[in-house]
N, C-alpha and C positions, 0 to 999 in steps of 0.2 A: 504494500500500500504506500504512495505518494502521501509526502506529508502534506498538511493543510499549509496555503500557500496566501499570505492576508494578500497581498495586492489581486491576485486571481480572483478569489473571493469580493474583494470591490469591486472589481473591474464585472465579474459578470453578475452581480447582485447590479450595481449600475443600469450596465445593460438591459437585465430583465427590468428595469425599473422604468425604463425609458420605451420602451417596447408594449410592455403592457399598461404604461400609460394610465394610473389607476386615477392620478390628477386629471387630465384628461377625460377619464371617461367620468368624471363626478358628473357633469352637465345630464347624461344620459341615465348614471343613476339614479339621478333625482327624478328627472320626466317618469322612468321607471316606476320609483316606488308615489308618485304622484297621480299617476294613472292606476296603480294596482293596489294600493297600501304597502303593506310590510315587505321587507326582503329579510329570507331568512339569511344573516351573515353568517351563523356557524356552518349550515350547510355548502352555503357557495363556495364559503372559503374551504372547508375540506374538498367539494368536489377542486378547484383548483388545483389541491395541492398532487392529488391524485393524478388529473390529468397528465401534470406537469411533468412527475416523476414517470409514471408510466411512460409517457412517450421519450423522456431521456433514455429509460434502460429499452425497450422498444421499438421505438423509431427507427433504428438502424436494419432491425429484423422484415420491419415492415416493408420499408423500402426494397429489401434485397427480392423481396415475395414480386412489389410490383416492374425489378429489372433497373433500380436507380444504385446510384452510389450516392455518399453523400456529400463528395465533392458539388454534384451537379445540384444536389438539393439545397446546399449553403446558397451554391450560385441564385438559384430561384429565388430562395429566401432573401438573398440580396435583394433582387428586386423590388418584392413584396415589403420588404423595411423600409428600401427608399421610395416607395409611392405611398407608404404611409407616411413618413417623417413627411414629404411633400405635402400630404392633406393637411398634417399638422404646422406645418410652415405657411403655406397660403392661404387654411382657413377656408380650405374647398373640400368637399364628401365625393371620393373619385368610386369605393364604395357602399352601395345602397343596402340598407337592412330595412326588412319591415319591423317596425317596434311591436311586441308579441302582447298577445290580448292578457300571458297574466306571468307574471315574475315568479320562475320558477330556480333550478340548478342552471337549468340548461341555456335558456338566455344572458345570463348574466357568468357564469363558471366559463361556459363556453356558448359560445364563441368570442362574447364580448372581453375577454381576463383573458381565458388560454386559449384564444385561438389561432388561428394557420399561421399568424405574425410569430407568436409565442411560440408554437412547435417548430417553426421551420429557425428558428433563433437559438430553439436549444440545441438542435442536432450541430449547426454551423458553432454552436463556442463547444461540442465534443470536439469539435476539428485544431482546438487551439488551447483548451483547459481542462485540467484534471477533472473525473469524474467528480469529487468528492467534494471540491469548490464548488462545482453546480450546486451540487443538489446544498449546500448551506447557500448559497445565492438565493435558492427556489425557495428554501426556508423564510428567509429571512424577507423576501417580497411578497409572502405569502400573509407572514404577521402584516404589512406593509395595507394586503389587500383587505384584512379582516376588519384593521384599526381605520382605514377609510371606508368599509361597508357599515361598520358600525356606527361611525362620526361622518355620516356625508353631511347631513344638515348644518350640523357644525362647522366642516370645513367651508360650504357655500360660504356659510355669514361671514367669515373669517378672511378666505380669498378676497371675493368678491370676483363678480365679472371679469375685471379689468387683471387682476392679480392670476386669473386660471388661464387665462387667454395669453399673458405673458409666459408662464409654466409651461405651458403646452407647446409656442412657440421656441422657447429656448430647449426643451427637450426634442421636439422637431429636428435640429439642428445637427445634436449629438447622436441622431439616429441617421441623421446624413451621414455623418463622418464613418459610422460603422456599417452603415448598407457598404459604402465604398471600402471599406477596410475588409472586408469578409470579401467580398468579389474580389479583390487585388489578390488576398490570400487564396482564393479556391479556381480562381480562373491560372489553369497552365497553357499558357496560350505560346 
């Protein structure tokens, strides 16, 4: 076993942080539990954690089933980070969801928290960081997701408009830099 490595561990807790976006998606949790009443956070936030980890030790088996490596998935995933940091940078919905008639795991765990941005993020930092740094990364954004499901209304009055919109933007940014930093590393051109 690799020992625990602190900057690895910043470095993809970061990441996961910027990626799933939990600031970010506050706007949507609120419309959520506004439209539906409650969110159950102990739930969401285990189904997360689960996802998360499953498809770390997984994901690679998956892939191999449908004929990918995960050179070529990081690559994808690049993509997919940098057209999100983009939505996030310009403040434009490049993709559409329909907001769902009732808040369950499954809209809010997934896809919105760990979805294809999140999985395809964790297989590309297997590509460059110990196993064991993940999953305390996955940990520790997972407390991250619980303490803002539990305190969104909180955090709304707190930010404010203007203060979430700068967040999102400036995390935007740092999700540029790593769409391009994962494609420079996985692309052997």
């Amino acid at each position: 076993m690799h020992p625990i490595i602190f900057r690895e561990v910043l470095s993809v807790t970061l990441i996961l942080f910027a990626i799933i976006d939990m600031v970010g998606n506050v706007p949507v949790i609120i419309e959520m539990r506004q439209r539906v009443g409650h969110i159950e956070s102990e739930k969401a936030t285990l189904a997360v954690l689960v996802i998360m980890i499953a498809f770390l030790f997984g994901g690679d088996e998956l892939l191999a089933i449908i004929g990918l490596d995960v050179s070529s998935f990081a690559i994808a995933g690049s993509v997919v980070i940098f057209i999100i940091a983009m939505e996030m940078v310009l403040g434009i919905k490049l993709f559409r969801e329909e907001m769902p008639e009732t808040v369950s795991i499954v809209p809010i765990a997934f896809p919105l928290i760990a979805g294809a941005g999140t999985m395809t993020t964790l297989l590309s930092l297997k590509t460059q960081y110990q196993t064991q740094n993940i999953v305390i990364g996955i940990i520790l954004n997972t407390i991250v997701v619980y303490a803002v499901l539990k305190n969104v209304k909180w955090i709304e009055k707190l930010l404010g408009k203007n203060g979430l919109n700068i967040l999102r933007k400036a995390f935007g940014i740092i999700l540029l830099a790593i769409a391009i930093k994962l494609f420079r590393g996985n692309a052997h051109i």
